[in-house]
NUDRENZA-380508 format. One record per residue: residue in one letter; x negated, y, z of N, C-alpha, C, O in turn. Coordinates in Angstrom, 2 decimals. Atoms other than C-alpha are relative to their C-alpha. Layout:
% residues N
{resn a, n.c1 X, n.c2 Y, n.c3 Z, ca.c1 X, ca.c2 Y, ca.c3 Z, c.c1 X, c.c2 Y, c.c3 Z, o.c1 X, o.c2 Y, o.c3 Z}
...
% end
This chain:
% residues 83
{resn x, n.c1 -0.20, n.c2 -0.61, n.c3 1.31, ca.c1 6.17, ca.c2 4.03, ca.c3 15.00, c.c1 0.83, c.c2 -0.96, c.c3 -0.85, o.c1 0.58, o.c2 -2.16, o.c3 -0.80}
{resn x, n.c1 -0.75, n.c2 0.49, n.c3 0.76, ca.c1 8.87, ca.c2 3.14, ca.c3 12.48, c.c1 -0.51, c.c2 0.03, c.c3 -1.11, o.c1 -1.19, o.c2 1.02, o.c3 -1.39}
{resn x, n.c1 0.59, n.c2 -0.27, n.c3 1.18, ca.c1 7.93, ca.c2 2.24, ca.c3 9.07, c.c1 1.32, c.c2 -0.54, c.c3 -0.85, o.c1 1.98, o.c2 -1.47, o.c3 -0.40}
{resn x, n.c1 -0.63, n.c2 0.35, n.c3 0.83, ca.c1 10.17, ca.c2 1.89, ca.c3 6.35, c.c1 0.07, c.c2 -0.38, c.c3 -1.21, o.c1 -0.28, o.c2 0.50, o.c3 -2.00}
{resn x, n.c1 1.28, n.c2 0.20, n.c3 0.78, ca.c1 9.47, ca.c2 -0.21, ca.c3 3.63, c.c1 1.77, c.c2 0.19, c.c3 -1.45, o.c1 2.92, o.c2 -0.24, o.c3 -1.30}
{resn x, n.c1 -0.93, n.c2 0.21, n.c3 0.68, ca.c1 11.43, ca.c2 0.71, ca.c3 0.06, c.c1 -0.13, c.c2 -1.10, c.c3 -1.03, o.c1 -1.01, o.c2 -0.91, o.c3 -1.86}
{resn x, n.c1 -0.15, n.c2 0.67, n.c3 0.79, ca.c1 12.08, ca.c2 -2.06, ca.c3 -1.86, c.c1 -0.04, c.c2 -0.12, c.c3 -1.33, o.c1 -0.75, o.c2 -0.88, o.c3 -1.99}
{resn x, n.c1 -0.01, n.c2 -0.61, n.c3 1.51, ca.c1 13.05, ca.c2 -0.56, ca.c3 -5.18, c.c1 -1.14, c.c2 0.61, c.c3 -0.42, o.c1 -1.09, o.c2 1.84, o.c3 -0.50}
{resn x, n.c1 1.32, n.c2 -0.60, n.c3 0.69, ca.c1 9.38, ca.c2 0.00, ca.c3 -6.63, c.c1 1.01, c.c2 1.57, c.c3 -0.81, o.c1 1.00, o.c2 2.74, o.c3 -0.43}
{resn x, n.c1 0.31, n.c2 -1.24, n.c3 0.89, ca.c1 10.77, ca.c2 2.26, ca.c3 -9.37, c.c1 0.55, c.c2 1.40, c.c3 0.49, o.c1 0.84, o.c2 2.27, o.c3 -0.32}
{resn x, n.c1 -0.49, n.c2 -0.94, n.c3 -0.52, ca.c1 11.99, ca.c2 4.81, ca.c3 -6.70, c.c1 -1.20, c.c2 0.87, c.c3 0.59, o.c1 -1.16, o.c2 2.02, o.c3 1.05}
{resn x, n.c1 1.19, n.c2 -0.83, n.c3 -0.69, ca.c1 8.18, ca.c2 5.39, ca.c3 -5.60, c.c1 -0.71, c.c2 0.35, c.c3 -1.28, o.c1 -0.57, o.c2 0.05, o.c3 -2.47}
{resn x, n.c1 0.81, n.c2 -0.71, n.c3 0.91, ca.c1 5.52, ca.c2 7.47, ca.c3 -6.84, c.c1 -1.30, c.c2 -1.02, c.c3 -0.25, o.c1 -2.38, o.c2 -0.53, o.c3 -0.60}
{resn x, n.c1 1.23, n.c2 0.74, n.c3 -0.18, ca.c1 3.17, ca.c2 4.12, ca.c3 -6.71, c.c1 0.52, c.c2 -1.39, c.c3 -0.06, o.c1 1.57, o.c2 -1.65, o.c3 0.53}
{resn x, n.c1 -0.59, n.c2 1.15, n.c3 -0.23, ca.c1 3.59, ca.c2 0.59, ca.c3 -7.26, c.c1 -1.67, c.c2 -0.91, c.c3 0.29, o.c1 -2.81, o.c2 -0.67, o.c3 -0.12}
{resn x, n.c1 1.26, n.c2 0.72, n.c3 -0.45, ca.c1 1.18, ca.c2 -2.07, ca.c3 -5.68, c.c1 0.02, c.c2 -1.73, c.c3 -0.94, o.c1 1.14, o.c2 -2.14, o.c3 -1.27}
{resn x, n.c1 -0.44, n.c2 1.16, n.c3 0.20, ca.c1 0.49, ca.c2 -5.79, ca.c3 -7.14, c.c1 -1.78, c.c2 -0.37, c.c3 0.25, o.c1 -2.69, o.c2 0.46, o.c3 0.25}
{resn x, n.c1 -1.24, n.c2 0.69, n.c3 -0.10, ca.c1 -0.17, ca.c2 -8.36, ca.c3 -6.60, c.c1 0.70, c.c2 -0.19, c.c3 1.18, o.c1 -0.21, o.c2 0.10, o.c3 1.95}
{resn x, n.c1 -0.89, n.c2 -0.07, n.c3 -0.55, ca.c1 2.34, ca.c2 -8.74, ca.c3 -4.17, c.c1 0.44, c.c2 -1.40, c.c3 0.33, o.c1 1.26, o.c2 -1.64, o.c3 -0.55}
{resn x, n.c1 1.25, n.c2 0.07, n.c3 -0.84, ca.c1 1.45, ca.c2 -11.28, ca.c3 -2.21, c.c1 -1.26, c.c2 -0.18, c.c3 -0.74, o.c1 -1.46, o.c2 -0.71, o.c3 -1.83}
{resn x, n.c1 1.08, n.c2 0.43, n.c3 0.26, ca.c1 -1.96, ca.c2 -11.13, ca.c3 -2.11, c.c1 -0.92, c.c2 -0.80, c.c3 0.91, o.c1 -0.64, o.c2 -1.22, o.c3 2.03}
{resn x, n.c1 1.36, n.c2 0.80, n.c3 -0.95, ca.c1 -5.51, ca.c2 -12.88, ca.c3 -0.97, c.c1 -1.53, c.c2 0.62, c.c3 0.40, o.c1 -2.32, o.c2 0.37, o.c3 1.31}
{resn x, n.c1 0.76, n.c2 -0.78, n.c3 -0.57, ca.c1 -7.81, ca.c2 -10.39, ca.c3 -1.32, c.c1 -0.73, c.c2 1.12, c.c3 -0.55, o.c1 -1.84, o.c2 1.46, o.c3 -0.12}
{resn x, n.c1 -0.15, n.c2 -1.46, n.c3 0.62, ca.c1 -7.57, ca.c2 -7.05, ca.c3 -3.76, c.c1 1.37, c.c2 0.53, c.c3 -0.26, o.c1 2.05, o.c2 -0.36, o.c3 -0.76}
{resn x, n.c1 -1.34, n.c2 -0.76, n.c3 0.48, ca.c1 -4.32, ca.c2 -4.87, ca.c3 -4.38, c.c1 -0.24, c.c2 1.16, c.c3 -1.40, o.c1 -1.18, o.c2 1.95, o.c3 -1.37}
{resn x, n.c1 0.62, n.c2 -1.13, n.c3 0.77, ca.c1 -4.41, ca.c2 -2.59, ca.c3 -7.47, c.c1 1.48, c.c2 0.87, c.c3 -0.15, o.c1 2.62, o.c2 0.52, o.c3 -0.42}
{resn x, n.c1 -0.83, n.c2 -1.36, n.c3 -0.59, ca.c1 -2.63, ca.c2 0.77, ca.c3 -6.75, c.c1 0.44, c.c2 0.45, c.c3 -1.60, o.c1 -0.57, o.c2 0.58, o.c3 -2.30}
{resn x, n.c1 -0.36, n.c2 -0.54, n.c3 1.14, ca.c1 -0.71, ca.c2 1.98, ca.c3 -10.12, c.c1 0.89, c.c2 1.58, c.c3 0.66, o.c1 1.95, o.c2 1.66, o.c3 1.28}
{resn x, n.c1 -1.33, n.c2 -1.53, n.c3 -0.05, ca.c1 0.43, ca.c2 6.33, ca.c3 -9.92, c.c1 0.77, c.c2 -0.45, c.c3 -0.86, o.c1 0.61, o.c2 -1.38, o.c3 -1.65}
{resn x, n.c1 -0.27, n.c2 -0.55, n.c3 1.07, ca.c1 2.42, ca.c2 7.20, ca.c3 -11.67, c.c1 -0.05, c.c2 1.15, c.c3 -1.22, o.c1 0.30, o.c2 1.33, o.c3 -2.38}
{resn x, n.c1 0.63, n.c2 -1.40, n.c3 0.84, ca.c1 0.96, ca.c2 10.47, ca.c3 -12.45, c.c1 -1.05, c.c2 -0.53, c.c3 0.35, o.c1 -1.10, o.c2 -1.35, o.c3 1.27}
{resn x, n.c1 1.66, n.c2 0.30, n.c3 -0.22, ca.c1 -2.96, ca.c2 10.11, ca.c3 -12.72, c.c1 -0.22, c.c2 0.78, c.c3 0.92, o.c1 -1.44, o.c2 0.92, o.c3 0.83}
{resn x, n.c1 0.36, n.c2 -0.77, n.c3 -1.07, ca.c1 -3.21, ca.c2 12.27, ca.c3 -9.89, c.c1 -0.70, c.c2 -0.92, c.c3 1.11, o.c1 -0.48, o.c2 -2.13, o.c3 1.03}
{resn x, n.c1 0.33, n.c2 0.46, n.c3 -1.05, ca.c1 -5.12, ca.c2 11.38, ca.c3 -6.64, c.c1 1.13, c.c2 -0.57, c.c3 1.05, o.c1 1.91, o.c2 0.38, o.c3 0.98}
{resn x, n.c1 -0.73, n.c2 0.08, n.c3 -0.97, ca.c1 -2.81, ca.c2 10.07, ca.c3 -3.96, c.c1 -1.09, c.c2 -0.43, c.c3 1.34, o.c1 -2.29, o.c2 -0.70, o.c3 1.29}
{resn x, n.c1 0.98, n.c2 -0.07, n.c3 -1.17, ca.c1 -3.94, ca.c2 9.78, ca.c3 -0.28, c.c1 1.01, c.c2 -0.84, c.c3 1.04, o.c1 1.82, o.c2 -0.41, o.c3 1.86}
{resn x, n.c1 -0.83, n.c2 1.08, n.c3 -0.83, ca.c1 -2.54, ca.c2 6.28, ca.c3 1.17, c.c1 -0.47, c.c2 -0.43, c.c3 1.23, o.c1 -1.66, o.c2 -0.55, o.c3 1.53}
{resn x, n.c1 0.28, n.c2 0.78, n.c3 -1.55, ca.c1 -2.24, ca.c2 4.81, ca.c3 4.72, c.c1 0.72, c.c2 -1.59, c.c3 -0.04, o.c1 1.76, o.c2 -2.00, o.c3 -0.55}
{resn x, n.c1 -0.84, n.c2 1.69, n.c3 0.10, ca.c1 -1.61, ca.c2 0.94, ca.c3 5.24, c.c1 -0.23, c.c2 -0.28, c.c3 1.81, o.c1 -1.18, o.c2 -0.18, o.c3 2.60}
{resn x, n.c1 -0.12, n.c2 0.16, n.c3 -1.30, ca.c1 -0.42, ca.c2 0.14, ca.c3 8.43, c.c1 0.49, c.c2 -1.51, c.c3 0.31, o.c1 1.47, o.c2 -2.02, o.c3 -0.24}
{resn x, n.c1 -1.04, n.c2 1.07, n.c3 -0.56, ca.c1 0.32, ca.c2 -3.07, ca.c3 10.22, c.c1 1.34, c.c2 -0.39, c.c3 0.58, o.c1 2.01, o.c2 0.41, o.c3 1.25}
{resn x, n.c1 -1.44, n.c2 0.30, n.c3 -0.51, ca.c1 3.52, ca.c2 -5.13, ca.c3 11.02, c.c1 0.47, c.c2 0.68, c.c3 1.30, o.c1 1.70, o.c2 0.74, o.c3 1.34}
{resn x, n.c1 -0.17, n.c2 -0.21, n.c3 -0.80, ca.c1 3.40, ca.c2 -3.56, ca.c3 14.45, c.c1 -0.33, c.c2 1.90, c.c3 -0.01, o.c1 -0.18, o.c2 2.67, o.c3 0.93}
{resn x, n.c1 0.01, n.c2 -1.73, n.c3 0.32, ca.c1 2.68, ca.c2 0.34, ca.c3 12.93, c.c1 -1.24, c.c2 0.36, c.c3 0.16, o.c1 -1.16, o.c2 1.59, o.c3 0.19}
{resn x, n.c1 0.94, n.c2 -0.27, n.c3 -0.11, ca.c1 -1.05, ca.c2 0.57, ca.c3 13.39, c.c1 -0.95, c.c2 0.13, c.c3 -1.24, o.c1 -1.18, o.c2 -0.82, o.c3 -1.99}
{resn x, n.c1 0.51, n.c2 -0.41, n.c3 0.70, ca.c1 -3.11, ca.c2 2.54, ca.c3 11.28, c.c1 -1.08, c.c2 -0.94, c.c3 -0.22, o.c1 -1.83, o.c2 -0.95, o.c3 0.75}
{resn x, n.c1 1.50, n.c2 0.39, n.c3 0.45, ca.c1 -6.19, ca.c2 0.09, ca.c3 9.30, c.c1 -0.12, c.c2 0.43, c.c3 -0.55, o.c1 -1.35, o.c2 0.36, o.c3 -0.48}
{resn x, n.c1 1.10, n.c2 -0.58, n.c3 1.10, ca.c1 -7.22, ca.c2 1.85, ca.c3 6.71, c.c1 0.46, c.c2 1.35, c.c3 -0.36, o.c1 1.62, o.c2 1.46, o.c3 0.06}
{resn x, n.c1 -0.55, n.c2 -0.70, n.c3 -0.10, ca.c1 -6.71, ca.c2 5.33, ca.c3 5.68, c.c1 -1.02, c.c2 0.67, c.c3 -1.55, o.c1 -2.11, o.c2 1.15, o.c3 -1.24}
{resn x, n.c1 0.71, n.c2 0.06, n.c3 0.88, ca.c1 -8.09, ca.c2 5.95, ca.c3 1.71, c.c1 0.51, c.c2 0.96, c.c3 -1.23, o.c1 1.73, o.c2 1.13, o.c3 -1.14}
{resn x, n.c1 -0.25, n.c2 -0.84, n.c3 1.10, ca.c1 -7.86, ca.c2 8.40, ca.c3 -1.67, c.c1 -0.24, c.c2 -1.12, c.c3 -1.22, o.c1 -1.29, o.c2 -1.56, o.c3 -1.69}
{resn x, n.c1 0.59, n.c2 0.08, n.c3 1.41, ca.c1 -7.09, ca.c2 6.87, ca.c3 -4.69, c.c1 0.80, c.c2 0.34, c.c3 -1.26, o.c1 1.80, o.c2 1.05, o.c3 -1.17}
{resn x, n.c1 -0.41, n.c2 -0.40, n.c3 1.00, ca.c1 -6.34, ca.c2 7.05, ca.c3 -8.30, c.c1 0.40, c.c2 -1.00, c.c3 -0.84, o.c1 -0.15, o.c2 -2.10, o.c3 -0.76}
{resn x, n.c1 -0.99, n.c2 0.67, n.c3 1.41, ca.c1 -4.08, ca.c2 5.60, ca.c3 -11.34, c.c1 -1.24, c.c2 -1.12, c.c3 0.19, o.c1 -2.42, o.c2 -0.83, o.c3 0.02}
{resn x, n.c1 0.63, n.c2 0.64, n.c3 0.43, ca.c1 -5.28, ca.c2 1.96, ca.c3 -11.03, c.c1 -1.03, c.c2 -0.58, c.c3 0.97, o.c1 -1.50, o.c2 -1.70, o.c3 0.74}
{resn x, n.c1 0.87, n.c2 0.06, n.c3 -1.21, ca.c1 -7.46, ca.c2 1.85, ca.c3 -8.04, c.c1 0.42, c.c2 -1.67, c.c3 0.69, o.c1 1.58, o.c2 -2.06, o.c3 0.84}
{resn x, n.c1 0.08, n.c2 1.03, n.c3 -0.04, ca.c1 -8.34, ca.c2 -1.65, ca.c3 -6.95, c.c1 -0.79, c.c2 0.14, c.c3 1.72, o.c1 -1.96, o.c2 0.42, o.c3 1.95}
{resn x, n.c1 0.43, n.c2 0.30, n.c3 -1.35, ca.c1 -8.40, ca.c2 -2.12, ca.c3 -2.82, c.c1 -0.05, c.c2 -1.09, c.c3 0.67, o.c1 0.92, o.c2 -1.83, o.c3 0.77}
{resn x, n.c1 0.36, n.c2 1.28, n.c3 -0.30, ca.c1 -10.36, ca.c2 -4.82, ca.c3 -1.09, c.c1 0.97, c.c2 0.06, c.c3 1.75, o.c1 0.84, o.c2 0.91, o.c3 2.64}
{resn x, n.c1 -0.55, n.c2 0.46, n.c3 -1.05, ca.c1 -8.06, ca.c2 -6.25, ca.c3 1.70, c.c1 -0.69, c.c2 -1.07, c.c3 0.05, o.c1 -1.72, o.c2 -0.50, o.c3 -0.30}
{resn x, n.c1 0.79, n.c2 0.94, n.c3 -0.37, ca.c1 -9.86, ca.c2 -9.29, ca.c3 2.26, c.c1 -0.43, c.c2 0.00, c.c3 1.52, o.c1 -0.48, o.c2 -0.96, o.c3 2.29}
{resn x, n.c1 0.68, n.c2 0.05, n.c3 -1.97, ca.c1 -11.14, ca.c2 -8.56, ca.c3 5.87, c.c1 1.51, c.c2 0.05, c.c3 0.91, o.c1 1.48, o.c2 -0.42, o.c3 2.05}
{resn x, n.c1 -1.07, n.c2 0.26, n.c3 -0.42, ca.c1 -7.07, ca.c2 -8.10, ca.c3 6.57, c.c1 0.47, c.c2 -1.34, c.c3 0.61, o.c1 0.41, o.c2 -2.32, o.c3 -0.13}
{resn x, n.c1 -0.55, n.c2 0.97, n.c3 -0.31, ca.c1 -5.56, ca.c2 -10.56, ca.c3 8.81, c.c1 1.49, c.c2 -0.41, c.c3 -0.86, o.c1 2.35, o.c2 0.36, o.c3 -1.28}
{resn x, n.c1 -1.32, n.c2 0.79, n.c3 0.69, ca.c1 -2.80, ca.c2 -12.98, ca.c3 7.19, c.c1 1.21, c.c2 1.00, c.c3 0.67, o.c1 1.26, o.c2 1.07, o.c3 1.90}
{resn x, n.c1 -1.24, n.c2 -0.30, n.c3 -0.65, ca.c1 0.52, ca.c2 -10.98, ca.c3 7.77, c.c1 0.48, c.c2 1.05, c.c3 -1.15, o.c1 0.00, o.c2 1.01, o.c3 -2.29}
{resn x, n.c1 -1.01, n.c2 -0.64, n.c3 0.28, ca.c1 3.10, ca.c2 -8.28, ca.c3 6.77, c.c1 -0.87, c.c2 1.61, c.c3 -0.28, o.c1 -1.90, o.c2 1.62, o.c3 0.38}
{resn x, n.c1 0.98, n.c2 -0.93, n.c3 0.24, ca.c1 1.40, ca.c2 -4.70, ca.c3 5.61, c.c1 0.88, c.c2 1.19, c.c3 -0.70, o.c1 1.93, o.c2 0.86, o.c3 -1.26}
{resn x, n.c1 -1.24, n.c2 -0.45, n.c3 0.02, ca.c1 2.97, ca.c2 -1.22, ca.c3 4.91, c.c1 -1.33, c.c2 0.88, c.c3 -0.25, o.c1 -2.27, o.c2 1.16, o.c3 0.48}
{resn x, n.c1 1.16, n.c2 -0.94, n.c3 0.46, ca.c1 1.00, ca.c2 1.14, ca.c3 2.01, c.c1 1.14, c.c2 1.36, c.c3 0.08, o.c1 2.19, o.c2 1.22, o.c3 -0.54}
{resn x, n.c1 -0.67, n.c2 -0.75, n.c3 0.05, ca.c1 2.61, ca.c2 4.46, ca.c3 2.75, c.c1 -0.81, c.c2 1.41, c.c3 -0.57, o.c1 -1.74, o.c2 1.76, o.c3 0.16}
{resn x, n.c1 0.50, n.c2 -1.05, n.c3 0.58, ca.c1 1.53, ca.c2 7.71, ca.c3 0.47, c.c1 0.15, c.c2 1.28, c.c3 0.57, o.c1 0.78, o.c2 1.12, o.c3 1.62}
{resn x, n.c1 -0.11, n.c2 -1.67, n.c3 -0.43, ca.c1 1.59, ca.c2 11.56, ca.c3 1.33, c.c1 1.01, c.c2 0.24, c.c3 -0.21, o.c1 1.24, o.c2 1.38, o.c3 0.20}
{resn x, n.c1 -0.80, n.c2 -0.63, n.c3 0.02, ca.c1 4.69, ca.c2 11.74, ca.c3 0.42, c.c1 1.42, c.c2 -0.61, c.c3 0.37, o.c1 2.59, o.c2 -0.47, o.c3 0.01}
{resn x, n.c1 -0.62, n.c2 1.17, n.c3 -0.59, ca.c1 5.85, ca.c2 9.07, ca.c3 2.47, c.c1 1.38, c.c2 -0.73, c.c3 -0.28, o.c1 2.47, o.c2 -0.77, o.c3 0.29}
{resn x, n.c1 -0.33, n.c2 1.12, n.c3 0.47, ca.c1 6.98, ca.c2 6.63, ca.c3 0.54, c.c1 -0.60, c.c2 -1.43, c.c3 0.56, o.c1 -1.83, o.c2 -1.41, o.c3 0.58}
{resn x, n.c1 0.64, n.c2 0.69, n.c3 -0.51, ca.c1 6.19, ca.c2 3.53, ca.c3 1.97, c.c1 0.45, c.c2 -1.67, c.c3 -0.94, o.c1 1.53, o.c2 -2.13, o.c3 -1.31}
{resn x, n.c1 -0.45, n.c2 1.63, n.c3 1.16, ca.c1 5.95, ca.c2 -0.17, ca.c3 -0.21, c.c1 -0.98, c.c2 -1.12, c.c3 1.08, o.c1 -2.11, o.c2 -1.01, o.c3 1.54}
{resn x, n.c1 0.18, n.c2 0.82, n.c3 -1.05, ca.c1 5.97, ca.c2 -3.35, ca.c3 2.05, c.c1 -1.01, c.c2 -1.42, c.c3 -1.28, o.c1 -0.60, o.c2 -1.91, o.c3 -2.34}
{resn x, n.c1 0.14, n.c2 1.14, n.c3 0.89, ca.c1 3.19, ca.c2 -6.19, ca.c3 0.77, c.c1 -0.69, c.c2 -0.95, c.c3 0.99, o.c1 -0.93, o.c2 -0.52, o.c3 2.11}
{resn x, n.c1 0.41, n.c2 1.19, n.c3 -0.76, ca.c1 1.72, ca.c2 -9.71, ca.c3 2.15, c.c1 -1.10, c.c2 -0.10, c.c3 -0.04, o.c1 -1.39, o.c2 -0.07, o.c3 -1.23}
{resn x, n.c1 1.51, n.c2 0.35, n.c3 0.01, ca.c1 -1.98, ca.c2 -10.30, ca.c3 2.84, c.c1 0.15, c.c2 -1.59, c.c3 0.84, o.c1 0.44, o.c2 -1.87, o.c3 2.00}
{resn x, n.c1 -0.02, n.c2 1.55, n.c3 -0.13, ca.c1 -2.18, ca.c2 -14.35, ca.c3 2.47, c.c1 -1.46, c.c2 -0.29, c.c3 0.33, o.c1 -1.83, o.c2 -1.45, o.c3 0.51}
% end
């Protein structure tokens, strides 16, 4: 599986920070709507698979150190670091 990660935050419907992190991410919509994200590893494998909302604060912590790829329903995908 190919993942593609866009660079330009203000082109997605979601921005993540902090960027790298150590061991929470907090998910900003842009509409308060629900979104329904997948984060996949450097190698395309599905860990986690979660619903959230404007603001939503996800524990990575049990993530191994590496490269990480939050992609939304409407596949957008934003590339971040788990230190």
């Amino acid at each position: 599986m190919m993942l593609e990660s866009n660079e330009n935050n203000y082109e997605n419907n979601f921005l993540i920070s902090p960027n790298p992190t150590w061991d929470f991410i907090t998910i900003q919509l842009k509409n308060s709507e629900k979104e329904e994200i997948q984060i996949y590893n450097s190698i395309g494998q599905l860990v986690n698979e979660i619903s959230v909302s404007n603001n939503s604060k996800i524990d990575v912590s049990d993530l191994s150190n590496g490269i990480y790829f939050i992609k939304s329903k409407n596949y957008q995908t934003i590339k971040f670091i788990k230190k």
